[in-house]
C-alpha positions as CSV (number, residue, x, y, z in Angstrom):
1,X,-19.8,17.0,40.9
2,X,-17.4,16.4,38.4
3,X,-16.3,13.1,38.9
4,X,-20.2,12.5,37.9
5,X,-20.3,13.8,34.6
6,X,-16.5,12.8,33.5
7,X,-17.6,11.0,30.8
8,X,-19.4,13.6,28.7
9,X,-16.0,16.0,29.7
10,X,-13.6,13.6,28.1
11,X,-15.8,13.5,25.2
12,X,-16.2,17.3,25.0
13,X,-12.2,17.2,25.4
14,X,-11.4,14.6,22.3
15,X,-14.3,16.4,19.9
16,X,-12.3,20.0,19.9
17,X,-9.4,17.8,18.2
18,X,-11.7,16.2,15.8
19,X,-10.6,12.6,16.1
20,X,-10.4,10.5,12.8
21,X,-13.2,7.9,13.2
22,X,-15.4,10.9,13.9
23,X,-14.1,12.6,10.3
24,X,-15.2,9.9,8.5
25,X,-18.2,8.8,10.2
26,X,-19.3,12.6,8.1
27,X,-18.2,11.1,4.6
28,X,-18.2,7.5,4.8
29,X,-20.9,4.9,3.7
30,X,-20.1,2.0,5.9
31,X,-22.7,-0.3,4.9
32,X,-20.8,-0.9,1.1
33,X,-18.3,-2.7,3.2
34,X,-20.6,-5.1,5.4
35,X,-21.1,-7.6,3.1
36,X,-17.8,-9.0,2.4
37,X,-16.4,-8.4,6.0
38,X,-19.5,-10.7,7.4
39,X,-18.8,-13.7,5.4
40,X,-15.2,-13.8,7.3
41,X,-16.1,-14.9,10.6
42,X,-13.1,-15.0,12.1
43,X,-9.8,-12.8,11.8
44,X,-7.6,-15.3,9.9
45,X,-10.4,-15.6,7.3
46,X,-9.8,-11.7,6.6
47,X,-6.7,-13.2,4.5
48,X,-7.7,-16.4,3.4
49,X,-10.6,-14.2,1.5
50,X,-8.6,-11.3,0.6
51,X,-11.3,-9.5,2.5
52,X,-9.1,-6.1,2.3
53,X,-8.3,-6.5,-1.3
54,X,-12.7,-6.8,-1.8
55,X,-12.6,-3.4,-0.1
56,X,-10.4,-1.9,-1.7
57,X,-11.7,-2.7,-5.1
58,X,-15.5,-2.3,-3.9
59,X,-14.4,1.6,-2.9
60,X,-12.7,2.1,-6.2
61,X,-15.8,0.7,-8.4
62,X,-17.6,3.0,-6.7
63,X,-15.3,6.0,-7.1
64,X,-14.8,5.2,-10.7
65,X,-18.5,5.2,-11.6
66,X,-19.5,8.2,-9.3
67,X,-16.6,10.4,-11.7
68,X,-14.3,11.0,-8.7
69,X,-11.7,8.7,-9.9
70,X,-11.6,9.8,-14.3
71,X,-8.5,7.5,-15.2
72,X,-6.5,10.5,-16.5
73,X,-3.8,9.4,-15.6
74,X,-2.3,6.7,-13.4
75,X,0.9,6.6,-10.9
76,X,2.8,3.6,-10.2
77,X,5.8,3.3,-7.4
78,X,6.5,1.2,-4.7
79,X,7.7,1.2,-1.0
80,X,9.4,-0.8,1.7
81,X,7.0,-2.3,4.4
82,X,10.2,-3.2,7.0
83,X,9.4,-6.3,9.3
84,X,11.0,-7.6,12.3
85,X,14.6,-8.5,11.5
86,X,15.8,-12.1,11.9
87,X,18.9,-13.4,13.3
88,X,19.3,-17.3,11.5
89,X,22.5,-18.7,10.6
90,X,24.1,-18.9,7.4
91,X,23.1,-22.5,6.4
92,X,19.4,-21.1,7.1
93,X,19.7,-18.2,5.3
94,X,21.0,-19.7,2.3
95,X,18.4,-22.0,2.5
96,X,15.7,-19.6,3.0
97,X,17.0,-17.6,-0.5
98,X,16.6,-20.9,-2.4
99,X,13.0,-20.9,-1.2
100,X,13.5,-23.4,1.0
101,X,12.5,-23.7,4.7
102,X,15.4,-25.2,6.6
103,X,15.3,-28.6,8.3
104,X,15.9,-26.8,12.0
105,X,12.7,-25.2,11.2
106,X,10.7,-28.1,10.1
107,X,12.1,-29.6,13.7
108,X,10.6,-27.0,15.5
109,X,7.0,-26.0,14.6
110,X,7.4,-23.5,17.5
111,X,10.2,-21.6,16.4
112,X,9.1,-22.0,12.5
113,X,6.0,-20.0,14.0
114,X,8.1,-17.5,14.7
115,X,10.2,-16.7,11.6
116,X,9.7,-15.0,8.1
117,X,11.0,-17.3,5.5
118,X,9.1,-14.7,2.7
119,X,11.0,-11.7,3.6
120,X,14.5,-10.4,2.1
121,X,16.9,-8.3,2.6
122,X,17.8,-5.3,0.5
123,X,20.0,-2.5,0.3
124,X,18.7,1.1,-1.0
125,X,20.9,4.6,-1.4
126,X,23.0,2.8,1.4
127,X,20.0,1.7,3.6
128,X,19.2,-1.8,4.9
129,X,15.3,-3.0,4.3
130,X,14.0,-6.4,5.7
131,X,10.9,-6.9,4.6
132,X,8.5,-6.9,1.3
133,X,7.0,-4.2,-0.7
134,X,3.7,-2.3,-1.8
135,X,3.7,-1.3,-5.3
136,X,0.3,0.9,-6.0
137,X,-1.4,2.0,-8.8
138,X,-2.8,5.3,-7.9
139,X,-5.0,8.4,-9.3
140,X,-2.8,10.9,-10.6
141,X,-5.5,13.5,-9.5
142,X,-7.1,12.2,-6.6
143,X,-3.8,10.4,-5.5
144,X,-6.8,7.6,-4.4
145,X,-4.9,4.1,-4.6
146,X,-6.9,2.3,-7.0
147,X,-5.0,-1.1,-7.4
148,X,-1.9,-2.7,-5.6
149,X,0.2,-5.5,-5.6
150,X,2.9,-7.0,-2.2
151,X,5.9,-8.9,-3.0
152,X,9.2,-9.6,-1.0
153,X,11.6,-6.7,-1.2
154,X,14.0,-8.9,-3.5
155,X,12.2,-8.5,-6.9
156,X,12.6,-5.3,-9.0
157,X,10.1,-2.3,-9.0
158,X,9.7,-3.4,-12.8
159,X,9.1,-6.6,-12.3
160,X,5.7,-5.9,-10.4
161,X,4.4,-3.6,-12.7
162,X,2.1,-6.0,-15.1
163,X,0.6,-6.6,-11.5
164,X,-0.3,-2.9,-11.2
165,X,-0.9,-1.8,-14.6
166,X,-3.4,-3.2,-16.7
167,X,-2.3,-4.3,-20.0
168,X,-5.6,-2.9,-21.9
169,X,-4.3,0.7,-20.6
170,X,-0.9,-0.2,-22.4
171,X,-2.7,-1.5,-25.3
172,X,-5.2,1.5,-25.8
173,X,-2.2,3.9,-25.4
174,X,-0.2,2.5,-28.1
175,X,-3.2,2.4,-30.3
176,X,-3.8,6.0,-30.0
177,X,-0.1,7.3,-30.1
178,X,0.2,8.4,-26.7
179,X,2.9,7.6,-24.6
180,X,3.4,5.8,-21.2
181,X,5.2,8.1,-18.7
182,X,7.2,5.7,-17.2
183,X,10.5,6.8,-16.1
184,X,13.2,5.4,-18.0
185,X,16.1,3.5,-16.5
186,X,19.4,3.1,-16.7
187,X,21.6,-0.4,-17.3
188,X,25.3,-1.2,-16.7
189,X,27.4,-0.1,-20.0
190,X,24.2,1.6,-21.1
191,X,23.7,4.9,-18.9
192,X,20.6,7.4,-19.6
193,X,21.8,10.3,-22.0
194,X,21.0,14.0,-21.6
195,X,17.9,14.0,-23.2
196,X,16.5,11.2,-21.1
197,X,17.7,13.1,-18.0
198,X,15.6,15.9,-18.9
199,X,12.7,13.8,-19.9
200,X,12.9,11.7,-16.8
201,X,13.1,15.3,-14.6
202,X,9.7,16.6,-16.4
203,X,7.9,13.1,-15.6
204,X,9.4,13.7,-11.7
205,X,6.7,16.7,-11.4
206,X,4.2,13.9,-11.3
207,X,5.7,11.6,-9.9
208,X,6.4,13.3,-6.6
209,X,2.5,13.1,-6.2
210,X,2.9,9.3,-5.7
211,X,5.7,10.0,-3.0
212,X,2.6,11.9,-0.5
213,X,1.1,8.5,-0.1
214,X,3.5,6.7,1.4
215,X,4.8,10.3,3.4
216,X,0.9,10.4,4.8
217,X,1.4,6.6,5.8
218,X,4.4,7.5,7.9
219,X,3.8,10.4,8.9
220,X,0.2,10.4,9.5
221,X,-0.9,6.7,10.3
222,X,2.0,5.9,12.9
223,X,4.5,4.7,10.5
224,X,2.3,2.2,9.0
225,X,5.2,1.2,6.7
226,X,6.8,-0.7,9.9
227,X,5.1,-3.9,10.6
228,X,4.9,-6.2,13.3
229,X,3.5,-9.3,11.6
230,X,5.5,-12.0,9.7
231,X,4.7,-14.0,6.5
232,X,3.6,-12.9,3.2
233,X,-0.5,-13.8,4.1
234,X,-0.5,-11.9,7.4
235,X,1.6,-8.8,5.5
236,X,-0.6,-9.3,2.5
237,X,-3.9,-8.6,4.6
238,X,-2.2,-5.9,6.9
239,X,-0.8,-3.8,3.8
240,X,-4.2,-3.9,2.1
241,X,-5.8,-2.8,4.5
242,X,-3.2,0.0,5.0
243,X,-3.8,1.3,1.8
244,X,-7.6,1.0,1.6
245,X,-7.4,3.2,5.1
246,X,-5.3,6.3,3.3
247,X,-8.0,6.0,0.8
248,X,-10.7,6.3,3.0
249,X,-8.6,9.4,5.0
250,X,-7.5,11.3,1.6
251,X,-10.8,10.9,0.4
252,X,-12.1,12.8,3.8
253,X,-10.0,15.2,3.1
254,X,-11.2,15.7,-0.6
255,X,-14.8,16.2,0.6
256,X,-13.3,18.5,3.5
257,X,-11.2,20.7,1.1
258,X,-14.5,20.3,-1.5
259,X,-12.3,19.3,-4.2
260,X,-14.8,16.5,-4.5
261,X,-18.3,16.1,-3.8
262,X,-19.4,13.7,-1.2
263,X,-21.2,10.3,-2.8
């Protein structure tokens, strides 16, 4: 008689490990998101709109005026998203790091179809990253991801900051004498000294917080940090909506460990 009820015995099976749709069906208003994910019909419309980006922002509004995300303090980093790797020639490359798309491409719509001409190489602590990057803006309490920004992997981490940090925070801390904890950095003939060692060490106890976001996103979503898509829209949409699902999850969990109550 089993064969006839193996349905509800599967089901029975996957509810004793709790799976993650059924967590936040508990917490999770789903309705706040209807709106903007109707008006894009189709799937490439999710990008065109910056439909994830709408989520993201409509979930922190919401945060922000419930109290669960204070602004006490802010966290900004960034990470590699790694992308296939491609394998052009020389000529294309160099044509490709002037910001150009190389004539064999424009010959071939089929094979331009299949490369990245918006990601770059870079090299890290000795490791090799092809791709772009996802500098966040985050809650230094909640660790919630409250704004974020993707770029190729070429520019620096400072260079994407104005896009993460709001310039009236920057403004309103200088007007009241408190100071930005931004690590400070190092230049060529002009190395940190001693005492901006130490103060850079005391500033890496919070940091470190900013580091669990992207370890939950590799080692909890399935390495999300590895993509399969190519181009800056496609990564674009993909990465936002990434880091609007670790919001949703960490916020589970801050209802689950009742460090938060449910809105």
């Amino acid at each position: 008689m089993r064969k006839l009820f193996d349905y509800e015995y599967q089901l029975e099976s996957i509810n004793q490990y709790q799976p993650p749709l059924q967590k936040l069906d508990k917490v999770i208003n789903w309705e706040m998101f209807r709106a903007p994910i109707e008006e894009a019909l189709y799937k490439e419309q999710l990008k065109e709109k910056k439909v994830p980006k709408q989520l993201l922002d409509l979930s922190t509004q919401k945060l922000i005026s419930k109290g669960v995300v204070a602004k006490e303090g802010s966290m900004v980093d960034a990470s590699f998203v790694d992308v296939p790797k491609q394998r052009n020639s020389r000529e294309d490359n160099r044509s490709i790091k002037e910001g150009n798309i190389p004539e064999s491409f424009k010959e071939n719509p089929a094979k331009l179809a299949q490369k990245d001409t918006d990601a770059r190489w870079m090299t890290k602590n000795g490791e090799r990253h092809f791709g772009y990057k996802d500098p966040i803006n985050a809650d230094v309490k909640t660790k919630l991801i409250t704004t974020y920004s993707v770029s190729s992997t070429a520019p620096y981490d400072s260079s994407e900051l104005e896009n993460v940090i709001s310039k009236k925070i920057e403004e309103s801390l200088k007007a009241q004498n408190i100071t930005s904890h931004v690590h400070e950095k190092g230049y060529r003939n002009h190395p940190l000294d001693e005492q901006q060692k130490i103060t850079n060490k005391m500033k890496s106890k919070i940091r470190v917080r900013v580091e669990h976001i992207f370890g939950y996103m590799t080692n909890s979503m399935n390495d999300a940090l590895h993509m399969c898509s190519i181009g800056i829209e496609r990564i674009e949409s993909n990465i936002g909506f990434m880091n609007l699902t670790y919001n949703l999850f960490r916020y589970e969990q801050l209802v689950r460990l009742k460090k938060i109550q449910m809105l």
